[in-house]
PDB file with one MODEL, atoms N, CA, C and O in Angstrom:
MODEL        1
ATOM      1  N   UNK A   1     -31.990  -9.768   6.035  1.00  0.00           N
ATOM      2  CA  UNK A   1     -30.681  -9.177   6.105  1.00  0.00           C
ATOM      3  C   UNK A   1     -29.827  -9.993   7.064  1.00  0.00           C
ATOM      4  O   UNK A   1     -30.371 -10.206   8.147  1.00  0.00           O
ATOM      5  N   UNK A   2     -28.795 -10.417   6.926  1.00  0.00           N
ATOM      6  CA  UNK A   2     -27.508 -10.742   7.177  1.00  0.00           C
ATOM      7  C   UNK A   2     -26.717  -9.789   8.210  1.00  0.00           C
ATOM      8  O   UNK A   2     -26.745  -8.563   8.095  1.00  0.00           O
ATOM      9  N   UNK A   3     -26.046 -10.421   9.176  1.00  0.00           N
ATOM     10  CA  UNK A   3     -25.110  -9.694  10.177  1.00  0.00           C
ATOM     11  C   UNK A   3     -23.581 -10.200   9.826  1.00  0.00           C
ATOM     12  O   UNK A   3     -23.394 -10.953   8.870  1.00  0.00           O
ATOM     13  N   UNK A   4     -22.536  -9.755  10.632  1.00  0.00           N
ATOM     14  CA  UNK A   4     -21.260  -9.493  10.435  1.00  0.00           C
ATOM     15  C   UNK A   4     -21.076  -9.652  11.348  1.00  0.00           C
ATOM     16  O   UNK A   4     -21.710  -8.726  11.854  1.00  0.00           O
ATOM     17  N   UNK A   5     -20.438 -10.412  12.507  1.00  0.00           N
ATOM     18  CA  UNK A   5     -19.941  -9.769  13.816  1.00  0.00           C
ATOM     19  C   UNK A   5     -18.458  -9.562  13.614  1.00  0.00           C
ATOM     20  O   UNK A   5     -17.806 -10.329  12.906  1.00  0.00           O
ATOM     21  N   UNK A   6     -17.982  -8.637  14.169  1.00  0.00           N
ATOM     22  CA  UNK A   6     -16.304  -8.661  13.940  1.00  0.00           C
ATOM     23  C   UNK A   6     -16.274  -8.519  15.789  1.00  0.00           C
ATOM     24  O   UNK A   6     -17.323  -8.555  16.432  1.00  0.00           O
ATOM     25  N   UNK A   7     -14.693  -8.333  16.552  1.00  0.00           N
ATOM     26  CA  UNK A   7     -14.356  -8.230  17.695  1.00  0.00           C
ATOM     27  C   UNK A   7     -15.158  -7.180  18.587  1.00  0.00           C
ATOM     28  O   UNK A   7     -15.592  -7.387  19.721  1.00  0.00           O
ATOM     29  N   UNK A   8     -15.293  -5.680  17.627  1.00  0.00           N
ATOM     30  CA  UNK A   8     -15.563  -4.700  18.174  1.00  0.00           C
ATOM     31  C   UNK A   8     -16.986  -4.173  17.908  1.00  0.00           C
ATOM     32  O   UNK A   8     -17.613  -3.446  18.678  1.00  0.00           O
ATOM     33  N   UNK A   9     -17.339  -4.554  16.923  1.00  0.00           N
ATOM     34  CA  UNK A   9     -19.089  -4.886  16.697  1.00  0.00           C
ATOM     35  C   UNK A   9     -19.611  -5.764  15.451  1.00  0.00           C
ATOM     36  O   UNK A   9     -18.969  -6.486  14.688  1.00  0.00           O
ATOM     37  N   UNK A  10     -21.345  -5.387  15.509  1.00  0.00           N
ATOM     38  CA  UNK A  10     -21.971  -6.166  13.930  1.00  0.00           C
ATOM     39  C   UNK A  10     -22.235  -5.296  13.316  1.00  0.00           C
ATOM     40  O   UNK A  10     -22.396  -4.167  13.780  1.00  0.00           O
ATOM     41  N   UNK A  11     -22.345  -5.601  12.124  1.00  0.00           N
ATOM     42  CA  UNK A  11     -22.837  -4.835  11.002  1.00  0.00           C
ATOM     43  C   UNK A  11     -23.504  -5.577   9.970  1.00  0.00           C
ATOM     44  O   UNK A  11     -22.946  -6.548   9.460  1.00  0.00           O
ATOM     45  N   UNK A  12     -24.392  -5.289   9.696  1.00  0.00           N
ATOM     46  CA  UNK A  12     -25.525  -5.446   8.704  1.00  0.00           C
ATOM     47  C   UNK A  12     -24.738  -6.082   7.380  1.00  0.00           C
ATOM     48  O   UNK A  12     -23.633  -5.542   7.329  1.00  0.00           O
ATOM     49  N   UNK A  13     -24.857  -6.759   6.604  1.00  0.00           N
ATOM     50  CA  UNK A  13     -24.185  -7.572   5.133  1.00  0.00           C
ATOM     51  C   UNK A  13     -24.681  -6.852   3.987  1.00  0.00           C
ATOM     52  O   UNK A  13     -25.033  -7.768   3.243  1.00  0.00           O
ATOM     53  N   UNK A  14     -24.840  -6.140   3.597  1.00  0.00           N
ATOM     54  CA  UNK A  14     -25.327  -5.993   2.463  1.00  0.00           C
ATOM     55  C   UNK A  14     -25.162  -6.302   0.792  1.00  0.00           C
ATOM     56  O   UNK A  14     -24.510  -5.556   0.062  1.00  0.00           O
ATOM     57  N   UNK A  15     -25.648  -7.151   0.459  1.00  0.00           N
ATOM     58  CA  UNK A  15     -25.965  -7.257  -1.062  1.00  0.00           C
ATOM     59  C   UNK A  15     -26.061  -6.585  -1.975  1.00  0.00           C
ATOM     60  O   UNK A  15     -26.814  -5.612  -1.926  1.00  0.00           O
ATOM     61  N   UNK A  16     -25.415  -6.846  -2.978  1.00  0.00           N
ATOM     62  CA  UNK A  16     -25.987  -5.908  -4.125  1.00  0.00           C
ATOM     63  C   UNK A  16     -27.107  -6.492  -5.172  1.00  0.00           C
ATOM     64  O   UNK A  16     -27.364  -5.950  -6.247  1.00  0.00           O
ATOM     65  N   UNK A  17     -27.768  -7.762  -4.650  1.00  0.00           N
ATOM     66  CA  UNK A  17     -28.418  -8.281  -5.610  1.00  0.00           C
ATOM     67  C   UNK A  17     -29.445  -8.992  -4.930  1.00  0.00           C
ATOM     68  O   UNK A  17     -29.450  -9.070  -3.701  1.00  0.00           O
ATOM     69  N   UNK A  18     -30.618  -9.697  -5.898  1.00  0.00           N
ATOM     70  CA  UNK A  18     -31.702 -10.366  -5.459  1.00  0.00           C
ATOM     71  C   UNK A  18     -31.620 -11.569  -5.146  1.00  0.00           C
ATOM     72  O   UNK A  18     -31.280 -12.207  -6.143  1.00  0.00           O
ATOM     73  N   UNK A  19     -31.785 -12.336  -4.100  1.00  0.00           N
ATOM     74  CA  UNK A  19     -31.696 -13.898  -4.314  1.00  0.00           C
ATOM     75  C   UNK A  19     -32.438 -14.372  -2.824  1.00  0.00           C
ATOM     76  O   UNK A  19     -33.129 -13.886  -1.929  1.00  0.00           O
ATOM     77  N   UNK A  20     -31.729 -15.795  -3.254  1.00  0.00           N
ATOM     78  CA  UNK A  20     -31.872 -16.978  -1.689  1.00  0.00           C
ATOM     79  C   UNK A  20     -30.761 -17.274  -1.365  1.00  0.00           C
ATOM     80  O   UNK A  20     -29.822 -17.533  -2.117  1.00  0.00           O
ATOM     81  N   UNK A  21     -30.774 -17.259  -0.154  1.00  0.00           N
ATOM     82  CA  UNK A  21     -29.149 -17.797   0.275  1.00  0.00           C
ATOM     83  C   UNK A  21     -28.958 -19.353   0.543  1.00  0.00           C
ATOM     84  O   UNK A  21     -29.495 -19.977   1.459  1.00  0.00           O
ATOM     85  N   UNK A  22     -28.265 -19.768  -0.233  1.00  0.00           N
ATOM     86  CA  UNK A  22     -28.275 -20.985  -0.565  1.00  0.00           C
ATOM     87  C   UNK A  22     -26.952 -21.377   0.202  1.00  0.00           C
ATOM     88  O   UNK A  22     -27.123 -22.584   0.367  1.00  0.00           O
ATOM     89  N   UNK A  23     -25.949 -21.121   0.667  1.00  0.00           N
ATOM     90  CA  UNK A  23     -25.449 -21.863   1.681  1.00  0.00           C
ATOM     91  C   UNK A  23     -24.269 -20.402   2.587  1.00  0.00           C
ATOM     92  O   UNK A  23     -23.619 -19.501   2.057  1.00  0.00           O
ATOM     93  N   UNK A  24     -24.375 -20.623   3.481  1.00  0.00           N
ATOM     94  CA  UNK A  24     -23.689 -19.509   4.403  1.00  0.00           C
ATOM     95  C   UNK A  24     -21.768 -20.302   4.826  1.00  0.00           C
ATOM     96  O   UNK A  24     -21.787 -21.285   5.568  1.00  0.00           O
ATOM     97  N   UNK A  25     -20.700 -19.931   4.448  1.00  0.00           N
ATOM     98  CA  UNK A  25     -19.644 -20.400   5.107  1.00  0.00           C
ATOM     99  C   UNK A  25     -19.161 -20.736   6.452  1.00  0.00           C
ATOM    100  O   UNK A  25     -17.997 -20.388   6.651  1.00  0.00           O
ATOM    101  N   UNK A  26     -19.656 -21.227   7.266  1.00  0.00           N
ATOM    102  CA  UNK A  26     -19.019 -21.618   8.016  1.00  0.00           C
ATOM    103  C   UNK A  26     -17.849 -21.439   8.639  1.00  0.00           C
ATOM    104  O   UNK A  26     -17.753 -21.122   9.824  1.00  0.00           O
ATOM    105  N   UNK A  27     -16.845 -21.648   7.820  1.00  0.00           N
ATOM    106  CA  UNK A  27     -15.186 -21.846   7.759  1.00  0.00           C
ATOM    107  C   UNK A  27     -15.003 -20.423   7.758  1.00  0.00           C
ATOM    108  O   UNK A  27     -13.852 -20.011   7.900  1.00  0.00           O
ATOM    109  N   UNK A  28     -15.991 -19.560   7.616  1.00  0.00           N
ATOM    110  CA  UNK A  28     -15.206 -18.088   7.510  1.00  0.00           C
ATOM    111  C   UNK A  28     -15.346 -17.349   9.137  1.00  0.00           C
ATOM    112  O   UNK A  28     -14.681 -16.721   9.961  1.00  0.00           O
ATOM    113  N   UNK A  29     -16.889 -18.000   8.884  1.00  0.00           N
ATOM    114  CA  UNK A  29     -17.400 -17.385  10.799  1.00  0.00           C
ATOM    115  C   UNK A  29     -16.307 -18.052  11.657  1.00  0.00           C
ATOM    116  O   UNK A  29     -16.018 -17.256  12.551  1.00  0.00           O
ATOM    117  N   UNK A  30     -15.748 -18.919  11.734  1.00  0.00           N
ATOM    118  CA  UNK A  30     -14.864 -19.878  12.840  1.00  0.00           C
ATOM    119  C   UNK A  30     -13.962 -18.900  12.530  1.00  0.00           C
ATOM    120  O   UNK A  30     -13.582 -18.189  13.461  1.00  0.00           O
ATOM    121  N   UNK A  31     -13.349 -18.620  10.966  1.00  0.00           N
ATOM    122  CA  UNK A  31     -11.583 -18.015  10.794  1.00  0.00           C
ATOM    123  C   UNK A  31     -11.937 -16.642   9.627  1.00  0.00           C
ATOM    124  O   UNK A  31     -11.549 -16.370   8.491  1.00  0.00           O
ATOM    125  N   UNK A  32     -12.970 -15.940  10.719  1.00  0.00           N
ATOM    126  CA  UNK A  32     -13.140 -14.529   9.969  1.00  0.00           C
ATOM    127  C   UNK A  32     -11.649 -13.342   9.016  1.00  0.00           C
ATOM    128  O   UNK A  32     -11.733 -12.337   8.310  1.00  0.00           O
ATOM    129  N   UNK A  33     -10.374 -14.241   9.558  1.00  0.00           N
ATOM    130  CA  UNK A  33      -9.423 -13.474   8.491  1.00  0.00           C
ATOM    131  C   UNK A  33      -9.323 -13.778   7.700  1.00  0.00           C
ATOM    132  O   UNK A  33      -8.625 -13.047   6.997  1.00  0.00           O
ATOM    133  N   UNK A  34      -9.905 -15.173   6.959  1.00  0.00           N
ATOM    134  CA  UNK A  34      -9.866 -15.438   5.717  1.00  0.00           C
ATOM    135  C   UNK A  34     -10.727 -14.326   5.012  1.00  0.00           C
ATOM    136  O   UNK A  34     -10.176 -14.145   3.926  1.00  0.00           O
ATOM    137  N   UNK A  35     -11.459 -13.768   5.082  1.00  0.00           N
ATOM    138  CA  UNK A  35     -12.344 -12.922   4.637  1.00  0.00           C
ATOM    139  C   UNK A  35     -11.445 -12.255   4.065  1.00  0.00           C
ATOM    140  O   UNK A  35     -11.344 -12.239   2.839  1.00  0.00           O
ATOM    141  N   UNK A  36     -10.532 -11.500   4.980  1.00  0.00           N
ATOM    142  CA  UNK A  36      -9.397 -10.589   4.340  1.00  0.00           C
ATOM    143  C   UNK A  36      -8.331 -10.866   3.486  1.00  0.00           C
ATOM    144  O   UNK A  36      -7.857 -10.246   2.534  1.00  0.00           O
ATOM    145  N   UNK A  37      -7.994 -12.137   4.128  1.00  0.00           N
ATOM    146  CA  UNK A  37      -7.110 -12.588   3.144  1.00  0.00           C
ATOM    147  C   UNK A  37      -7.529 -13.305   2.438  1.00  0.00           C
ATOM    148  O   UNK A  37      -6.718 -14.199   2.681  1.00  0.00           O
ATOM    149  N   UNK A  38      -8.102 -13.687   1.766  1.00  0.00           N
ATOM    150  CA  UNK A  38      -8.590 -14.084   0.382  1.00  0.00           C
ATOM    151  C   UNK A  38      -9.972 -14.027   0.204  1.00  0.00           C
ATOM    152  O   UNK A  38     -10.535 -15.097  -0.026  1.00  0.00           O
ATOM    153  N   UNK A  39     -10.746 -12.848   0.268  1.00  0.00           N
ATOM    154  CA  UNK A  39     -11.996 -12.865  -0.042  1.00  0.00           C
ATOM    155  C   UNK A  39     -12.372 -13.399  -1.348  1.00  0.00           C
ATOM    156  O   UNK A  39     -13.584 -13.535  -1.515  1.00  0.00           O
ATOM    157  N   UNK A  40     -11.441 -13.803  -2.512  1.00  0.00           N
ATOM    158  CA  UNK A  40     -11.998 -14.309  -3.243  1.00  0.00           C
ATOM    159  C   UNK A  40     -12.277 -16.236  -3.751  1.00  0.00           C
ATOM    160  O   UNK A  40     -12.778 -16.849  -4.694  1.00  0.00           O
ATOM    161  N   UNK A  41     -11.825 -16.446  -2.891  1.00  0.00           N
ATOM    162  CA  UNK A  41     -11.169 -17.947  -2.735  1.00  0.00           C
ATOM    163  C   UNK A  41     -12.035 -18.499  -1.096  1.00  0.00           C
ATOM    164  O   UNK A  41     -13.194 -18.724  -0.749  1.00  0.00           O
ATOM    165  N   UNK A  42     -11.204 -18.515  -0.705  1.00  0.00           N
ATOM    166  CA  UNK A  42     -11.641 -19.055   0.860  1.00  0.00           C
ATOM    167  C   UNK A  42     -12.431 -18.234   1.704  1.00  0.00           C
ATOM    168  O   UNK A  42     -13.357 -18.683   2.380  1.00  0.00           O
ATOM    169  N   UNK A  43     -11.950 -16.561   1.675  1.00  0.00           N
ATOM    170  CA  UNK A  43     -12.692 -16.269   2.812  1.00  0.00           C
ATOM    171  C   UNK A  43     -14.298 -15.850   1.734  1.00  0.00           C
ATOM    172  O   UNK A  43     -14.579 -14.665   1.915  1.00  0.00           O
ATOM    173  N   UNK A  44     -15.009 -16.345   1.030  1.00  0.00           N
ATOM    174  CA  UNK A  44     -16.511 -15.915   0.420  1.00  0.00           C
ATOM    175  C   UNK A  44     -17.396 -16.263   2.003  1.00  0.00           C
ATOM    176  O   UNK A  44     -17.192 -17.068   2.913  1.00  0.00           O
ATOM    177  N   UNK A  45     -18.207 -15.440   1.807  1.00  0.00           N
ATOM    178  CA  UNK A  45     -19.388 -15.507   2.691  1.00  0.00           C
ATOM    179  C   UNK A  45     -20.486 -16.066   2.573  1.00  0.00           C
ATOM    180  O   UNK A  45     -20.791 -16.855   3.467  1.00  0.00           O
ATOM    181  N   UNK A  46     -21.415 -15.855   1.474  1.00  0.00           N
ATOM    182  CA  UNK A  46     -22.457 -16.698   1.626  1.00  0.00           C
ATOM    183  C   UNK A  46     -22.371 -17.015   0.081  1.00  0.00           C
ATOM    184  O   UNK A  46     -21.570 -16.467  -0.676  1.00  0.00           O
ATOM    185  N   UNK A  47     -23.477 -18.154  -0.362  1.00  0.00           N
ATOM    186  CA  UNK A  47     -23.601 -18.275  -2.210  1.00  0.00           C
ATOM    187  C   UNK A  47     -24.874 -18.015  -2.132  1.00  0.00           C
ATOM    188  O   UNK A  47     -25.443 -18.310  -1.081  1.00  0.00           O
ATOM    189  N   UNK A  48     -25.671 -17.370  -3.275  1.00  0.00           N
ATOM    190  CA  UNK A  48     -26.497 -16.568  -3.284  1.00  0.00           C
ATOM    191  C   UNK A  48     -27.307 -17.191  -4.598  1.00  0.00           C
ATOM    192  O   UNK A  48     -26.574 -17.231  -5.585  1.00  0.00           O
ATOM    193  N   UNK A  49     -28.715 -17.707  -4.843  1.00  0.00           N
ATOM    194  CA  UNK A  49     -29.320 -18.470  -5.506  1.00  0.00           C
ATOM    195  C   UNK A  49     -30.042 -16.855  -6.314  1.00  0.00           C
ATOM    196  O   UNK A  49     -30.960 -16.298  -5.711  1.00  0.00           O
ATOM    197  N   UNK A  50     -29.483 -16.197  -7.766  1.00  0.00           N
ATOM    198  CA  UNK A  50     -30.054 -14.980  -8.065  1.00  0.00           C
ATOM    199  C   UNK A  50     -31.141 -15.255  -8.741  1.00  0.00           C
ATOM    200  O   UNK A  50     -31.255 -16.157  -9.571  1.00  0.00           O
ATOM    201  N   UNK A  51     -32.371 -14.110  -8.242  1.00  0.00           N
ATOM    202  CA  UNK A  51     -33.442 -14.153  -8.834  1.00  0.00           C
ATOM    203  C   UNK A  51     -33.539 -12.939  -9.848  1.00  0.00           C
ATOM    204  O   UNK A  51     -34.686 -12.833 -10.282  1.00  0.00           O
ATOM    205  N   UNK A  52     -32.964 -12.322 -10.174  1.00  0.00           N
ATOM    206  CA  UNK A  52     -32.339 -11.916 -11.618  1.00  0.00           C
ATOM    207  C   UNK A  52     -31.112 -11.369 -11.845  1.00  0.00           C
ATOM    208  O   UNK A  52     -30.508 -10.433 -11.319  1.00  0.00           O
ATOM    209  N   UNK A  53     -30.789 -12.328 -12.958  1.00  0.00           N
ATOM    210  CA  UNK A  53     -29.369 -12.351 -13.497  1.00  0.00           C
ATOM    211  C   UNK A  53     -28.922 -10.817 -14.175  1.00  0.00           C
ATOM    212  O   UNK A  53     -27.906 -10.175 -13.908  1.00  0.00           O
ATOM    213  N   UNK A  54     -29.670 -10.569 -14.830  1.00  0.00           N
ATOM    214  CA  UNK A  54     -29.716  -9.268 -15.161  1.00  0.00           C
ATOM    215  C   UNK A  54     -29.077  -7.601 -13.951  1.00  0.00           C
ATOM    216  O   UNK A  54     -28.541  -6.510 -14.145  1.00  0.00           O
ATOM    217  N   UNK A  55     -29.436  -8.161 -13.136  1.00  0.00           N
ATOM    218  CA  UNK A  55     -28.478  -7.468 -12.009  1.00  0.00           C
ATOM    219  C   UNK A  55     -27.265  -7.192 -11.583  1.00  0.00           C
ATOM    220  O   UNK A  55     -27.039  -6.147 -10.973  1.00  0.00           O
ATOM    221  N   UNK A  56     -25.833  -8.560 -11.986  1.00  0.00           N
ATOM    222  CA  UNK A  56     -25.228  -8.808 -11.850  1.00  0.00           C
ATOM    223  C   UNK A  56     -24.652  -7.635 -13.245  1.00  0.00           C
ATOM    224  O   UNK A  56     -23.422  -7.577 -13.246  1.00  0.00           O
ATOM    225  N   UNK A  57     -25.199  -6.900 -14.172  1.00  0.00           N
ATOM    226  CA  UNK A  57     -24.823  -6.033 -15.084  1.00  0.00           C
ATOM    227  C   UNK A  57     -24.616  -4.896 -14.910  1.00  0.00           C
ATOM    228  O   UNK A  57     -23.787  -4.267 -15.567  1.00  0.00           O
ATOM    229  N   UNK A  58     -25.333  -4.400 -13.982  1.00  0.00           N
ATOM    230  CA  UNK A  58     -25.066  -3.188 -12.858  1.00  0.00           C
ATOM    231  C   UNK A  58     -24.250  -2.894 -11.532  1.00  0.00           C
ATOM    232  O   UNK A  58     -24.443  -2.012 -10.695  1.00  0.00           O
ATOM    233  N   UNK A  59     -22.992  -4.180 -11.592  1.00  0.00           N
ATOM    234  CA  UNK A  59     -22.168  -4.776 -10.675  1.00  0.00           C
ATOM    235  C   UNK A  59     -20.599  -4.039 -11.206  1.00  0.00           C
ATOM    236  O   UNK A  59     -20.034  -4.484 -12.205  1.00  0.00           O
ATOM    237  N   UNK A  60     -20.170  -3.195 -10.618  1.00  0.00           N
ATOM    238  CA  UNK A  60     -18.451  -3.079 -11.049  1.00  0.00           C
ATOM    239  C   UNK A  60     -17.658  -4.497 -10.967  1.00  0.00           C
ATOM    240  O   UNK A  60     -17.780  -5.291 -10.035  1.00  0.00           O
ATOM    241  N   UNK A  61     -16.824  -4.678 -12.106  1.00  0.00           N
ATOM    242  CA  UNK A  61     -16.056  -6.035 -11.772  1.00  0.00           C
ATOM    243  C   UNK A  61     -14.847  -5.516 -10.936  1.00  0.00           C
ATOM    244  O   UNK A  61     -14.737  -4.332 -10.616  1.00  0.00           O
ATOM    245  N   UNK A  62     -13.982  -6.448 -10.619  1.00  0.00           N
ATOM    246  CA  UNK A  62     -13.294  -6.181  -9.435  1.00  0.00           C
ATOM    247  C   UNK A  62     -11.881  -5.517  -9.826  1.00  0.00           C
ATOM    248  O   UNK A  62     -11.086  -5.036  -9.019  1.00  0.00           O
ATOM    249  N   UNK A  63     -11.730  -5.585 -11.188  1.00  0.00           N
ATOM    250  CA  UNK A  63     -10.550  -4.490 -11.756  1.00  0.00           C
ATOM    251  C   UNK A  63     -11.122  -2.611 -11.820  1.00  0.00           C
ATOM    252  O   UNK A  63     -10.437  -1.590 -11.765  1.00  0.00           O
ATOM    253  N   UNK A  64     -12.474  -2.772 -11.942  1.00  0.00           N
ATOM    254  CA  UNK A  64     -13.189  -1.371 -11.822  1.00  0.00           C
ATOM    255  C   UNK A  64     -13.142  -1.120 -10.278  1.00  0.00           C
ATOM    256  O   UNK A  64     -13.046  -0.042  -9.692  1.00  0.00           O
ATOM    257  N   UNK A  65     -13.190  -1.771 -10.015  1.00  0.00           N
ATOM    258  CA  UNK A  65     -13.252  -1.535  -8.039  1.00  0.00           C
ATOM    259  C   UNK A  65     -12.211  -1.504  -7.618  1.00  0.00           C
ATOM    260  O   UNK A  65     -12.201  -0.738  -6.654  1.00  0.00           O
ATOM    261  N   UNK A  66     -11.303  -1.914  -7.796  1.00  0.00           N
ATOM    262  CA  UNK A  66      -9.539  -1.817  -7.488  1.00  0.00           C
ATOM    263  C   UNK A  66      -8.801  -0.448  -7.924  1.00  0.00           C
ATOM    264  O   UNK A  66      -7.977   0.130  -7.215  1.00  0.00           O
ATOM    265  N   UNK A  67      -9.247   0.003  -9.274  1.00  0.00           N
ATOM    266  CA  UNK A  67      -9.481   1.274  -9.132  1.00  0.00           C
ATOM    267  C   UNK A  67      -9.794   2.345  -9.050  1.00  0.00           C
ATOM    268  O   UNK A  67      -9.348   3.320  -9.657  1.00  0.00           O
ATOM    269  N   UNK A  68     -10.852   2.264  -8.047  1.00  0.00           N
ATOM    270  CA  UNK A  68     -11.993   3.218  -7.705  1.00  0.00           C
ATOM    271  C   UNK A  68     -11.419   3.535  -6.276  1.00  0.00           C
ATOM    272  O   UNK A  68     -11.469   4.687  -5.845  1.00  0.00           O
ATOM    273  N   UNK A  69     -10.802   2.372  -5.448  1.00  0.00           N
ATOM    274  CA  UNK A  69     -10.194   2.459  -4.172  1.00  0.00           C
ATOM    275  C   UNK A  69      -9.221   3.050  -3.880  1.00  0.00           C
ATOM    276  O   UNK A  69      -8.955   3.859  -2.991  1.00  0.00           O
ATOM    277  N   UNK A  70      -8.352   2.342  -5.164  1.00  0.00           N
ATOM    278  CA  UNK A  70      -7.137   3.369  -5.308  1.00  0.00           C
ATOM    279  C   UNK A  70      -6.715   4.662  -5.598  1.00  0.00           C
ATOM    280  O   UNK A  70      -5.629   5.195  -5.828  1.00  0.00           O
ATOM    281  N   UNK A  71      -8.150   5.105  -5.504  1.00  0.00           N
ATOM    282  CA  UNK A  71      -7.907   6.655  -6.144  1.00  0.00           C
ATOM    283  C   UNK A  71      -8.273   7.408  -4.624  1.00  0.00           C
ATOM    284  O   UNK A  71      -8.242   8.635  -4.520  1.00  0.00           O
TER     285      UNK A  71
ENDMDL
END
């Protein structure tokens, strides 16, 4: 398991899937607001080597999650 540190504490990373972590960002730990502002582009966190693909089917895509938040 993976940590988070933000200003005011850490928190645990959690995954929704099986893998290896195949490379961790850097550029995000130095400029953790990229995270926010563009989590999908610049601020990503780690890339994740999946040990089944089949998982990624039980994943909301990010228009299902946009409005799940919004409600």
């Amino acid at each position: 398991m993976r940590e988070v540190e933000s200003v005011k504490s850490i928190s645990d990373l959690f995954v929704p899937v099986s893998g290896e972590v195949l490379e961790i960002n850097n550029d995000a730990i130095d400029h953790p607001e990229r995270i926010n502002e563009d989590p999908h582009g610049a601020g990503w966190m780690i890339k994740v080597k999946l040990f089944d693909e089949a998982e990624l089917d039980q994943l909301l895509s990010s228009d299902d999650y946009d409005k799940i938040i919004a409600s």
